[in-house]
C-alpha positions as CSV (number, residue, x, y, z in Angstrom):
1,X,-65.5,86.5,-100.1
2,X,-68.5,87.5,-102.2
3,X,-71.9,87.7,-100.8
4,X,-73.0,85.7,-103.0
5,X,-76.3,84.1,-101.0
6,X,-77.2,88.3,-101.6
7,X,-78.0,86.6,-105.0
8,X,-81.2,85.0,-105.3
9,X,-80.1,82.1,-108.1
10,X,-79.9,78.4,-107.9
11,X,-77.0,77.5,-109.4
12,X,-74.8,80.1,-108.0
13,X,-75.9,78.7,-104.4
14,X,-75.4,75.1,-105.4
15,X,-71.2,75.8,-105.7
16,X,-69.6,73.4,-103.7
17,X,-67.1,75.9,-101.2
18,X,-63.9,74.8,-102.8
19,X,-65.5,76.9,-106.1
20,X,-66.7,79.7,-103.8
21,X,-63.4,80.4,-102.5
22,X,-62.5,82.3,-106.3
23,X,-65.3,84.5,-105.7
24,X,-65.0,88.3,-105.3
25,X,-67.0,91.2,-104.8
26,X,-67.9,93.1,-108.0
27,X,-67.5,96.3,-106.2
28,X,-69.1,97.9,-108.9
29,X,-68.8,101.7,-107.7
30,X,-65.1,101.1,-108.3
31,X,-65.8,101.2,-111.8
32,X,-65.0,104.6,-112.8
33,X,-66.9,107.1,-115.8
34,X,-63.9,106.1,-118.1
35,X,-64.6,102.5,-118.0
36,X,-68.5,102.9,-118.6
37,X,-67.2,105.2,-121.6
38,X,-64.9,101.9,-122.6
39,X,-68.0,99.5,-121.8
40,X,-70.2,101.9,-124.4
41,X,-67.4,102.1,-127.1
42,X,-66.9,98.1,-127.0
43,X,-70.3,97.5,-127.5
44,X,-71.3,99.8,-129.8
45,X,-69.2,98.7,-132.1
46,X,-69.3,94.9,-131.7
47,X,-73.0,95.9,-132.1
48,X,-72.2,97.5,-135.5
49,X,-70.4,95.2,-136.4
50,X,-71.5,92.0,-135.3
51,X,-74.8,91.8,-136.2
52,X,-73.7,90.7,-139.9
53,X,-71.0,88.7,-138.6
54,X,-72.1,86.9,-135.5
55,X,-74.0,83.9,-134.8
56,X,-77.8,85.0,-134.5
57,X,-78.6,84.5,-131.1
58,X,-75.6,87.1,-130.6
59,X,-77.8,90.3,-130.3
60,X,-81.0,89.1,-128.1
61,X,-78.8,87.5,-126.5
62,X,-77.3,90.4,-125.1
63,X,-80.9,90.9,-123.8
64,X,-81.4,87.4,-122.0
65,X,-78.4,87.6,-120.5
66,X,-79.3,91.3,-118.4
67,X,-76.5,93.3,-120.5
68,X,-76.6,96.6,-122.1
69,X,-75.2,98.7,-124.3
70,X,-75.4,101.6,-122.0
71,X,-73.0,100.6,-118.8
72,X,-71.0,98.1,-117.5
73,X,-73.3,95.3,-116.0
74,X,-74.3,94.5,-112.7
75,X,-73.5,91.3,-111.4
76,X,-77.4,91.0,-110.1
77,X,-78.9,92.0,-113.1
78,X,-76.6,89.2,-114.9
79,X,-77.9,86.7,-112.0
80,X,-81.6,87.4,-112.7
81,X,-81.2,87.2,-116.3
82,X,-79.3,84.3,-116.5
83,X,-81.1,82.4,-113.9
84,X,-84.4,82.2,-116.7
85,X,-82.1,80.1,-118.6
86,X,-80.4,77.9,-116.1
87,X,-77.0,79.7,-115.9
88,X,-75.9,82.1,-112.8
89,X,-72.5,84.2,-113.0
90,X,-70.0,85.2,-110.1
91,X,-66.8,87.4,-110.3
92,X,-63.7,86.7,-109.7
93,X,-59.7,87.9,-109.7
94,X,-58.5,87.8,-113.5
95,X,-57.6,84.1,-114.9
96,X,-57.9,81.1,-112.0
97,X,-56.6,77.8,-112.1
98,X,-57.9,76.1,-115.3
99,X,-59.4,72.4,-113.3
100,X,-61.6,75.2,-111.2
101,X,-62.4,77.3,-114.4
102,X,-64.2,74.0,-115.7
103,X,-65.4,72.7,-112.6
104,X,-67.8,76.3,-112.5
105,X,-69.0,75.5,-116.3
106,X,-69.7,71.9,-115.1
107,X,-72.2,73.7,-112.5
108,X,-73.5,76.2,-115.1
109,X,-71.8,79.5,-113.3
110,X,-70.2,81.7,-115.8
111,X,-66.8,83.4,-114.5
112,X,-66.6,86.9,-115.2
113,X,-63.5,88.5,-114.3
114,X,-64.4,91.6,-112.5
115,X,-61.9,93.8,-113.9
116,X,-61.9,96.4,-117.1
117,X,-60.1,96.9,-119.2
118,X,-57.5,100.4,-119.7
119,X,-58.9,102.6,-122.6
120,X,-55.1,101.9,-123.8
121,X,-56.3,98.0,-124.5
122,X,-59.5,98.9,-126.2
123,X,-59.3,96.6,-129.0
124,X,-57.7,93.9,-127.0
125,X,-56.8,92.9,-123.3
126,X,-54.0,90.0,-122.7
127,X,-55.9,89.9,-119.2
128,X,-59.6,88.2,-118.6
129,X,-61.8,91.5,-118.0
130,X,-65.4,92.1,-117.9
131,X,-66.1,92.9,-121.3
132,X,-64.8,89.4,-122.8
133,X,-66.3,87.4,-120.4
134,X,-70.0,89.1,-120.0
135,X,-70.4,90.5,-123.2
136,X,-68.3,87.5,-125.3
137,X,-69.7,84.5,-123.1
138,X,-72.9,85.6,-121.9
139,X,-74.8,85.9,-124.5
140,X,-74.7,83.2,-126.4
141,X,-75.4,80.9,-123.3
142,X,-79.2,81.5,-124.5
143,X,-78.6,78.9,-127.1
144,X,-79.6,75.5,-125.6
145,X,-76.9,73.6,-127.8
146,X,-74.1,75.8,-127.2
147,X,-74.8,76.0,-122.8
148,X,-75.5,72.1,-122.9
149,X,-71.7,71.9,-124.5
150,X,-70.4,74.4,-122.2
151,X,-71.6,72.3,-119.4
152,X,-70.6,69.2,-120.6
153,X,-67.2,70.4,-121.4
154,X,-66.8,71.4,-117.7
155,X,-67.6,68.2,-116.5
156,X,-65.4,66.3,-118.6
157,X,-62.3,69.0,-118.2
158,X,-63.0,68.7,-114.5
159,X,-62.1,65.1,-114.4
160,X,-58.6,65.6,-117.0
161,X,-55.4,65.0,-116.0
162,X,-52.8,68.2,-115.6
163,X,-49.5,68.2,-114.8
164,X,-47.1,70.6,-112.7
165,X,-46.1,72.4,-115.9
166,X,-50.0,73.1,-116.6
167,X,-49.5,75.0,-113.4
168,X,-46.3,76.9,-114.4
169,X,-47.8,77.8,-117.3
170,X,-50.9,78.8,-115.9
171,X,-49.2,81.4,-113.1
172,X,-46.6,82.4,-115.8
173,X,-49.3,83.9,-118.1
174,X,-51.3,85.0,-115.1
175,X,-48.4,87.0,-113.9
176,X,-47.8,88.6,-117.4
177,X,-51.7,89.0,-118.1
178,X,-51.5,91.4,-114.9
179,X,-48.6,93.3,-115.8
180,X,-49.9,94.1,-119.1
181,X,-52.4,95.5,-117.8
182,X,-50.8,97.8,-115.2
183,X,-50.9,101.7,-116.5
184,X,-46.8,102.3,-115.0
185,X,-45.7,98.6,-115.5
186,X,-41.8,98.4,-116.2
187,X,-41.5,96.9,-119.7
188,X,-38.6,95.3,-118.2
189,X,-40.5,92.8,-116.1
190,X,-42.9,92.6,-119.4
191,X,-40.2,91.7,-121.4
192,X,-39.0,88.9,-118.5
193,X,-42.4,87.6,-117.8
194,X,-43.1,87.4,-121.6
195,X,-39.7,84.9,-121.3
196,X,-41.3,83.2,-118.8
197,X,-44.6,82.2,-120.5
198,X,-42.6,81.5,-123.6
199,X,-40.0,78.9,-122.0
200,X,-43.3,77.5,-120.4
201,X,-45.2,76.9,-123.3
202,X,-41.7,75.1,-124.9
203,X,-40.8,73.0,-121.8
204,X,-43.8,71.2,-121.3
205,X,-43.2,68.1,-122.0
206,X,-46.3,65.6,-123.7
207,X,-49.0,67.8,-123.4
208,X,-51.5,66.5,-120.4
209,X,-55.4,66.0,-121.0
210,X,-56.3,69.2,-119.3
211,X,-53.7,70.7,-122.2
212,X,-55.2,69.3,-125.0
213,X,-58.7,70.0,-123.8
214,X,-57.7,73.3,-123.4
215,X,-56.9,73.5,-126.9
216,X,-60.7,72.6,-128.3
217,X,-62.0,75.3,-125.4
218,X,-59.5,77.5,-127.2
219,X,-61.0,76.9,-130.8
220,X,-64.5,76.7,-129.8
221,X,-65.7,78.4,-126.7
222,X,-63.4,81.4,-127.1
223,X,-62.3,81.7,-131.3
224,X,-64.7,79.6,-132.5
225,X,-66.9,80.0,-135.7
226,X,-69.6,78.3,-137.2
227,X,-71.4,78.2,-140.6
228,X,-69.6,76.8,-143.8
229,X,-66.2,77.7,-144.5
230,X,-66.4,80.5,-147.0
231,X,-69.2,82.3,-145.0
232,X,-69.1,81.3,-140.9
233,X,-70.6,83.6,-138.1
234,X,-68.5,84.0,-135.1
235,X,-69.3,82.3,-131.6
236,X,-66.3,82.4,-129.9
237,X,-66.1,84.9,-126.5
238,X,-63.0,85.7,-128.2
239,X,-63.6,87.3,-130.8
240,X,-67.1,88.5,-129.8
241,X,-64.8,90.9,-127.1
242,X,-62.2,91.8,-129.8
243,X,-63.1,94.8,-132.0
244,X,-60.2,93.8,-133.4
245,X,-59.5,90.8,-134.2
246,X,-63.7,90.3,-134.3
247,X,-62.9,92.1,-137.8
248,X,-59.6,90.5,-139.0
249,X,-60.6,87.3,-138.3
250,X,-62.6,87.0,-141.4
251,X,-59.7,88.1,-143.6
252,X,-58.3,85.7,-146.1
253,X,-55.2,85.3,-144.5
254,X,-56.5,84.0,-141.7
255,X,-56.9,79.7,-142.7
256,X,-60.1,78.2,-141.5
257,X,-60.4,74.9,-141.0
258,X,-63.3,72.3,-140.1
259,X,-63.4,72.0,-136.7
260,X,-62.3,68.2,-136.0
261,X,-60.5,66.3,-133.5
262,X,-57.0,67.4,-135.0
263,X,-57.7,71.0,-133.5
264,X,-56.2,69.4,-130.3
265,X,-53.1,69.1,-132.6
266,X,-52.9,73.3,-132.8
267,X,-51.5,75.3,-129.9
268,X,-52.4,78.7,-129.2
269,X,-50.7,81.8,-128.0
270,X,-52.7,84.2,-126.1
271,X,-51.0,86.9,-126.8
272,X,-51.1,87.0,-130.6
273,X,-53.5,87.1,-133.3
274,X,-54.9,83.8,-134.3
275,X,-53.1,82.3,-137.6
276,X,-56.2,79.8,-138.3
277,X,-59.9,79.5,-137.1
278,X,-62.3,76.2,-136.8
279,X,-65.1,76.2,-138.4
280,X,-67.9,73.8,-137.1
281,X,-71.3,73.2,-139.0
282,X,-73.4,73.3,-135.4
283,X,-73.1,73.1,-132.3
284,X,-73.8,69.2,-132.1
285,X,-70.3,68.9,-133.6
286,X,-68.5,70.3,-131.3
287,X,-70.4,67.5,-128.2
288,X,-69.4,64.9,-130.9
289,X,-65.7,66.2,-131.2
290,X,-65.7,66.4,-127.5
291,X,-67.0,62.9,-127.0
292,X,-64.3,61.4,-129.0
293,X,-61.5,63.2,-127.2
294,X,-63.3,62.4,-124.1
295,X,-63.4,58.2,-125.2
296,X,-59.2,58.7,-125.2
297,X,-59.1,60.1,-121.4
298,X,-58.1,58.4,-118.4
299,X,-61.5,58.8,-116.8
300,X,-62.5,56.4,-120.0
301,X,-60.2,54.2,-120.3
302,X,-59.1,53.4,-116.5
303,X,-57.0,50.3,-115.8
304,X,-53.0,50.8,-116.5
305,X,-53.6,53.4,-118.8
306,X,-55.3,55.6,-116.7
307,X,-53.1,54.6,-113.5
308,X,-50.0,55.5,-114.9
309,X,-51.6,59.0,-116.2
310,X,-52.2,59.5,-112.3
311,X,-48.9,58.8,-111.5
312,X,-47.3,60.7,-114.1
313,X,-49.4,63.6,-113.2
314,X,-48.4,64.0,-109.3
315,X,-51.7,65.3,-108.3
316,X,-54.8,64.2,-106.6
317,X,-56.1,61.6,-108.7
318,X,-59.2,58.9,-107.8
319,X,-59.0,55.4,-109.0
320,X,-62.7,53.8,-109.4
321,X,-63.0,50.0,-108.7
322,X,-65.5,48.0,-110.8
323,X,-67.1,48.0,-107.6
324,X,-67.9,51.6,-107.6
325,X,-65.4,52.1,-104.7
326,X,-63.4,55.2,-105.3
327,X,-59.9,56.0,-104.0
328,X,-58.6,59.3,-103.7
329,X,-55.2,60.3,-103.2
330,X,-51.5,60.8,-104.4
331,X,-51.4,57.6,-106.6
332,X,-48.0,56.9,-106.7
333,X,-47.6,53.3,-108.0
334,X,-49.4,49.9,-109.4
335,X,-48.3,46.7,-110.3
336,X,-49.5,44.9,-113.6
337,X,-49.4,41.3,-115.0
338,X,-47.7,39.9,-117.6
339,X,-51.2,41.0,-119.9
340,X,-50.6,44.5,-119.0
341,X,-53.7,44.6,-116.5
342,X,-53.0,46.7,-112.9
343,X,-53.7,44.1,-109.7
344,X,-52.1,46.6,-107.2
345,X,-52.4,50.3,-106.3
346,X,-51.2,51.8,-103.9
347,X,-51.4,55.8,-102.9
348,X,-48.9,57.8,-100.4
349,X,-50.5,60.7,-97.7
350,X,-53.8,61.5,-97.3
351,X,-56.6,59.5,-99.1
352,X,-60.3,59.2,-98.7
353,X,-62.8,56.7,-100.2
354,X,-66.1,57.4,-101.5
355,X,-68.5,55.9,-103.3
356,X,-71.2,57.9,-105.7
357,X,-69.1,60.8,-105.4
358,X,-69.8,61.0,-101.3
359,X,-67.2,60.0,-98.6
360,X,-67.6,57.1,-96.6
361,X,-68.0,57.8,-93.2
362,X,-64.8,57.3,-91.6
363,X,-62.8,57.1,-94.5
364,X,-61.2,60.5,-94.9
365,X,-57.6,61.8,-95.6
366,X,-57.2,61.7,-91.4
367,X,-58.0,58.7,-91.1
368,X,-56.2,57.3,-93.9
369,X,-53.5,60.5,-93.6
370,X,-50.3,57.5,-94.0
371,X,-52.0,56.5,-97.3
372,X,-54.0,53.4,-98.8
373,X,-53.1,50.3,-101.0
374,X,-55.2,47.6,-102.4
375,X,-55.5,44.2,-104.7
376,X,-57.3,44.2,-107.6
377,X,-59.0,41.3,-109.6
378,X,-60.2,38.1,-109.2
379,X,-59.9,34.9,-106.7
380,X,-58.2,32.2,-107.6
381,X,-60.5,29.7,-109.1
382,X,-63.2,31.4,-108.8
383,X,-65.4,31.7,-111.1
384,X,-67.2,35.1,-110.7
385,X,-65.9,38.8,-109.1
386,X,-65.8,39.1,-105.7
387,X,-68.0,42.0,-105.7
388,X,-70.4,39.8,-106.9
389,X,-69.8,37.6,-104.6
390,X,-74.0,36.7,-102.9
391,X,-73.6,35.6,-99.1
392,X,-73.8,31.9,-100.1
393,X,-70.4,32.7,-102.2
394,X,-68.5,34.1,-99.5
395,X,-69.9,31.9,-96.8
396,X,-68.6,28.9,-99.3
397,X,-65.1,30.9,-99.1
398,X,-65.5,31.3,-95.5
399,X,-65.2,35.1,-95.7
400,X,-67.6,35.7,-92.8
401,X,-67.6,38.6,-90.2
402,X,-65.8,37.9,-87.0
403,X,-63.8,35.0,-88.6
404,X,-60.4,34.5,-90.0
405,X,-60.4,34.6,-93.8
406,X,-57.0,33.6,-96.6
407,X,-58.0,35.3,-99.9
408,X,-55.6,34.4,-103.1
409,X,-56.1,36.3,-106.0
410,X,-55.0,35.6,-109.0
411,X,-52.5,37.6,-109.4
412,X,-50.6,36.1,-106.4
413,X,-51.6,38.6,-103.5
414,X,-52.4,36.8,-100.3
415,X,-54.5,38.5,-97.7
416,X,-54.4,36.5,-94.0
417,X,-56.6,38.2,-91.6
418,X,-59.5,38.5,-89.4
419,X,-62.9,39.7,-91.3
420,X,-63.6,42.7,-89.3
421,X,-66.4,44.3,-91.8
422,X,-67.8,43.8,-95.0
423,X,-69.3,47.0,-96.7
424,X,-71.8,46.5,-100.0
425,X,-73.6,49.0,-101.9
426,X,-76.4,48.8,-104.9
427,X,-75.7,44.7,-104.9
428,X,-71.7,45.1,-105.0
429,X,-69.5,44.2,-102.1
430,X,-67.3,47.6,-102.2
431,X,-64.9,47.1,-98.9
432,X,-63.9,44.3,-96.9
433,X,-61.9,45.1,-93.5
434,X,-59.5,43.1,-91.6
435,X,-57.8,43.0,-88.5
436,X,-54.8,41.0,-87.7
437,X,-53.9,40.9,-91.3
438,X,-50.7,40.4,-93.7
439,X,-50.6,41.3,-96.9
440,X,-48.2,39.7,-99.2
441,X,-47.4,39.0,-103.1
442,X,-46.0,36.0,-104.8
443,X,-42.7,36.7,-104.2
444,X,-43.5,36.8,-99.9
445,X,-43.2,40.5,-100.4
446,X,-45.0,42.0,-97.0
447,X,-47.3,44.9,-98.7
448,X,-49.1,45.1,-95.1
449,X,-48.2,44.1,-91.8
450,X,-50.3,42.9,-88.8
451,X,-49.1,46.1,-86.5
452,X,-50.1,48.4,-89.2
453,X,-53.3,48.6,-87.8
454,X,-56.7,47.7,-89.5
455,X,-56.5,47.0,-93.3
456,X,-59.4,48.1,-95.3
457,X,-58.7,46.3,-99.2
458,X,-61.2,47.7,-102.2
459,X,-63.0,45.2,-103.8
460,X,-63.0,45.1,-107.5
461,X,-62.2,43.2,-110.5
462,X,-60.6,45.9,-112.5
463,X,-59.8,49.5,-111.9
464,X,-62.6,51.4,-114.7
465,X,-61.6,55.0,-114.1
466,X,-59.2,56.9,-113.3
467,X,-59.3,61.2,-112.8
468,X,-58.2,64.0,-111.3
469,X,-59.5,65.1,-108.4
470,X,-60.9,63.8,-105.1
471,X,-64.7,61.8,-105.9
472,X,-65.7,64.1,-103.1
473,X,-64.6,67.0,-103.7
474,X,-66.2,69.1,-101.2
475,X,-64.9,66.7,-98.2
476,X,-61.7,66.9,-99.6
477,X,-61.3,70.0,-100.7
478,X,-59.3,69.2,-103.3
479,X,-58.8,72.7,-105.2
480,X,-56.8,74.5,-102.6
481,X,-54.5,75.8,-105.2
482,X,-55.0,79.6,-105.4
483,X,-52.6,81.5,-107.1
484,X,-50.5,84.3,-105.0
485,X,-50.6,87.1,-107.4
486,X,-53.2,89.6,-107.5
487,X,-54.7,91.9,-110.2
488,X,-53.3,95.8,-109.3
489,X,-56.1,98.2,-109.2
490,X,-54.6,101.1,-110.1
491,X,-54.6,104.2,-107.3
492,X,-55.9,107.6,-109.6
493,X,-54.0,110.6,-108.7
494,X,-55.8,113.8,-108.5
495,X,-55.2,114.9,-112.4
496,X,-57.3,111.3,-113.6
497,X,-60.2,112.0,-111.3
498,X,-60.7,115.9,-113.1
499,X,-60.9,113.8,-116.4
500,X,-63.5,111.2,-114.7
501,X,-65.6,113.9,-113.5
502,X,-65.8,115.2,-117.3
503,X,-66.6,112.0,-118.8
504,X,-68.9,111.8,-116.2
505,X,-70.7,115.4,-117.2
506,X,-70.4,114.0,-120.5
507,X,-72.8,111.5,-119.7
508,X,-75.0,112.7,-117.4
509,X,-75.6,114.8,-120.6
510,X,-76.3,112.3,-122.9
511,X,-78.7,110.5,-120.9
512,X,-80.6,113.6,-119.6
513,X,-80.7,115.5,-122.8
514,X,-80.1,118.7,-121.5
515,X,-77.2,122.1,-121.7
516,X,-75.6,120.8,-124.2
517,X,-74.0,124.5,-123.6
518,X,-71.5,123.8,-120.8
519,X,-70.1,120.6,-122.9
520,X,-67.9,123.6,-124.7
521,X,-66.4,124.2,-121.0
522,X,-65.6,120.5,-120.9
523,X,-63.9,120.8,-124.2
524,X,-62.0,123.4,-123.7
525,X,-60.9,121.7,-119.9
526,X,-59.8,118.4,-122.3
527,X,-57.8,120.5,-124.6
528,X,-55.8,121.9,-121.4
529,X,-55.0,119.6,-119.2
530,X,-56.2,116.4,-121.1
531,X,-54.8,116.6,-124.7
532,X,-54.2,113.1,-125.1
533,X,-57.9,111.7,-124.7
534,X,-60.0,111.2,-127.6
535,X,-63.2,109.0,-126.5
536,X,-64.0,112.2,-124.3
537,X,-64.0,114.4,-127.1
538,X,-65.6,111.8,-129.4
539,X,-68.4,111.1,-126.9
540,X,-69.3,115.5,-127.0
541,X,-68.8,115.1,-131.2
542,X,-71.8,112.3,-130.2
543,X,-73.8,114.7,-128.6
544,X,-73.4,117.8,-130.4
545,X,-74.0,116.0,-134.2
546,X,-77.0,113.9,-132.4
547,X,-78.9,117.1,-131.4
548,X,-77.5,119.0,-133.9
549,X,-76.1,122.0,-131.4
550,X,-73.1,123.8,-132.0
551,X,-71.8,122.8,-135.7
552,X,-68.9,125.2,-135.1
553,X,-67.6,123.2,-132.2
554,X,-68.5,120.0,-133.8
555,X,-65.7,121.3,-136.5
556,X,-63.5,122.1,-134.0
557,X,-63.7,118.3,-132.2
558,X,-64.1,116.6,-135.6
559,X,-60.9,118.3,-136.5
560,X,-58.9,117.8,-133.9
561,X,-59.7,114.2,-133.7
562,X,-58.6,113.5,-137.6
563,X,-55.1,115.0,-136.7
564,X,-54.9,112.8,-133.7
565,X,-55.9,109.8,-135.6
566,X,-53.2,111.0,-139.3
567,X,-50.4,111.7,-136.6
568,X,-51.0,108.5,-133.8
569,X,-51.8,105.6,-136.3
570,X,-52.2,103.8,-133.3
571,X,-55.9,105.7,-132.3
572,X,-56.8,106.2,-136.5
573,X,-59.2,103.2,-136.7
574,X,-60.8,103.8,-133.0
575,X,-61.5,107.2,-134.1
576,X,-62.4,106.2,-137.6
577,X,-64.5,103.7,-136.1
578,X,-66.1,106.0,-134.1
579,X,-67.3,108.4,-136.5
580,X,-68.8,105.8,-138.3
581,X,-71.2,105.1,-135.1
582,X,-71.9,108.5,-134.9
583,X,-72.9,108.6,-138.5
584,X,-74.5,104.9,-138.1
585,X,-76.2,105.0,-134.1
586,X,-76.9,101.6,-132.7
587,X,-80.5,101.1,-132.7
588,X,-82.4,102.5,-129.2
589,X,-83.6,99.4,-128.3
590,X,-80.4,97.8,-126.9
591,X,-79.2,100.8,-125.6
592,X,-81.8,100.8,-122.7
């Protein structure tokens, strides 16, 4: 578990413990001299480049949200900066589950995976790593349209449906995300685990909310762009993290669209380029977009619809009376009229019931462990709700404390019993308990029987929400999934930690401008036992052209790096690249 009370911000120390239970140390002396140098290449050029191609608040962004250009950022640093603006950050172990990923938006916590990524997957990681989620999320969170949609996605994606596949799916790609990014992993098991995410993604089945939801998160928070369609910037973490695809995004090739609610109709694949883009004129588009997927959810729409999602979905769901009475647990089935409207839930195992969000005091999953079922609607002939009921009203149909009550609802549901309790909140009668009671339908079907114990039945005239989820969360601790497979952190044998201690000298040169003599030694050491590197050697080229030392060596580097990039296509535009931000050096300001 992290420490994080160690940091001083608001919203990080508001997260509710089923949240703080992703949390991990940054460990930030872990991160070794190569990954500062992969930090310092990333950001240089998405410096480079992206100040002519990203949104504008892209580059003081950087600023407001405590990152450099220099080194990897501290978690701390992040904290303070982002705590100006509302926002806290906390790092965690590569993807989580996508209901807590949301949930930690809703509470305005960015989550940074703590991880970097190999020099090998410069242009682009298939795993969450530092780089995309500090330097491709973070910055833009200064923009008060774009967090207040960030937030308000979270707390809408925190109520969606998902479904068991979501959850396949989810540690499939997990799982390969992590192998990709092993330095000695067997391309074997890539090739299998590449299967798996693939027969995933095609047995689904109907996508679930938290599917299609993750879809507009897809084309907005992370490959988003914005502007008209001829000439957008680029907002998306995505493609503010991909040197790559930051540049081939804009290509003709590439379609873009305007950013409607049909981009839920586009899947994505994580692992390839993007074929088309969205496009959305601001920022107040994408809450309008949002708020018309939203109106279709099952949170919205509650009654039938939104009970059978619940059911479908197998999960933790809660079911919110008109009443404000919310049931939590394993919904499992309902019973609707002839019109199509639900007068019966029922749940199986552990349920709790809350009301605002906060469980009622003995009303937990132990108490109910066996589960929970209840009536909904009207009484017959009567002309107004039962939770409207005033004490005159339920005098007049002799529903009184201590005395024995019959209640028929319209729907046919008879309720004999003695009136043990009756519980009211904010004017609404919420919970009515019974002793002694039977419960039965129209057809003399027992639904509860006297030696069952005490009956408690919710009191509502229609169910008006239904999510996923326990209302109180933190009683119920509903997000105990955690997946079993963790990120490797690779072990460095003896030969990688000579070439860290050169990057290292490398640096320590650059930053205390001084003997810019021995960088020759460290040269020649690369050329022996390292021959494969290249941001080494372009980091000395750096140096030497910057104070204009040694031409003769700068020849020899310079040269040596061309052949590497004509005969390995694969480094020619890295090293390209890189001369170009030797020739073109990101402006001193942001390097501090």
């Amino acid at each position: 578990m992290s420490h994080f009370n160690d940091f001083n911000n608001p919203q990080v120390a508001a997260l509710p413990g089923h949240l703080k239970q992703f949390i991990v140390d940054q460990h930030y002396e872990h991160y070794t001299p190569i990954d500062h140098a992969v930090w310092r290449y990333v950001m240089r050029q998405n410096y480079s480049y992206l100040k002519d191609v990203a949104y504008y608040p892209y580059i003081p962004g950087l600023q407001k949200a405590g990152l450099t250009i220099e080194h990897i950022p501290n978690l701390q640093e992040m904290n303070d900066a982002l705590g100006k603006i509302g926002w806290g950050a906390v790092t965690v172990d590569g993807f989580i589950p996508p209901a807590a990923f949301m949930e930690y938006q809703a509470y305005r916590v960015l989550v940074i995976a703590a991880d970097i990524r190999q020099l090998k997957h410069i242009e682009y990681t298939p795993a969450p790593d530092i780089i995309h989620e500090s330097a491709g999320h973070a910055p833009i969170i200064a923009d008060k349209d774009y967090h207040e949609y960030l937030s308000y996605f979270g707390s809408i994606g925190a109520k969606a449906m998902f479904s068991a596949q979501d959850f396949e799916l989810y540690e499939a790609i997990r799982a390969l995300s992590i192998l990709k990014e092993m330095p000695d992993a067997d391309e074997q098991e890539i090739l299998k685990a590449e299967e798996l995410v693939t027969y995933c993604q095609e047995n689904m089945g109907e996508p679930s909310e938290m599917a299609l939801l993750s879809r507009l998160h897809w084309w907005t928070v992370e490959y988003g762009l914005i502007g008209t369609l001829e000439h957008p910037k680029i907002y998306g973490a995505g493609l503010l993290s991909s040197i790559g695809e930051s540049s081939t995004c804009m290509n003709k090739d590439v379609q873009k669209l305007w950013y409607t609610i049909d981009a839920v109709k586009y899947p994505y694949d994580i692992t390839k380029p993007q074929p088309q883009l969205f496009v959305t004129p601001d920022f107040q588009n994408l809450i309008s977009v949002l708020e018309e997927f939203a109106n279709t959810m099952a949170f919205r729409k509650g009654g039938a619809y939104g009970l059978n999602k619940a059911v479908e979905s197998k999960n933790i769901c809660t079911a919110v009376y008109s009443s404000g009475l919310q049931v939590s647990g394993n919904l499992t089935d309902f019973k609707t009229d002839a019109g199509g409207k639900a007068y019966f839930i029922k749940t199986t195992g552990p349920t709790a019931l809350a009301l605002s969000n906060k469980q009622l005091k003995g009303h937990g999953k132990d108490y109910h462990k066996d589960g929970f079922s209840s009536p909904v609607g009207k009484l017959k002939g009567s002309g107004i709700a039962l939770e409207d009921f005033s004490e005159e009203d339920l005098k007049a149909a002799g529903i009184v404390k201590g005395q024995h009550a019959e209640l028929h609802f319209e729907s046919g549901i008879t309720i004999k019993g003695m009136v043990k309790n009756i519980l009211s909140s904010k004017d609404k009668i919420c919970l009515i308990t019974f002793n002694d009671v039977t419960v039965t339908d129209d057809n003399g079907t027992v639904l509860f029987d006297p030696v069952w114990g005490v009956y408690d039945m919710a009191v509502g005239q229609e169910v008006v929400s239904v999510f996923c989820g326990a209302a109180d969360r933190e009683a119920y601790e509903t997000i105990v999934y955690k997946s079993k497979t963790e990120t490797h952190h690779a072990v460095h044998d003896h030969k990688t930690k000579e070439l860290h201690k050169l990057y290292q000298q490398v640096r320590n040169c650059r930053v205390n401008h001084g003997d810019y003599g021995f960088l020759g030694n460290v040269w020649q050491q690369l050329q022996k036992d390292h021959h494969d590197d290249w941001l080494c050697a372009l980091e000395i080229l750096e140096i030497l052209d910057h104070e204009n030392v040694d031409s003769e060596l700068a020849a020899e580097i310079k040269h040596f790096l061309e052949q590497k990039g004509s005969n390995e296509p694969e480094y020619g535009k890295l090293i390209s690249d890189g001369f170009y931000l030797i020739k073109h050096p990101v402006e001193q300001k942001l390097v501090v």
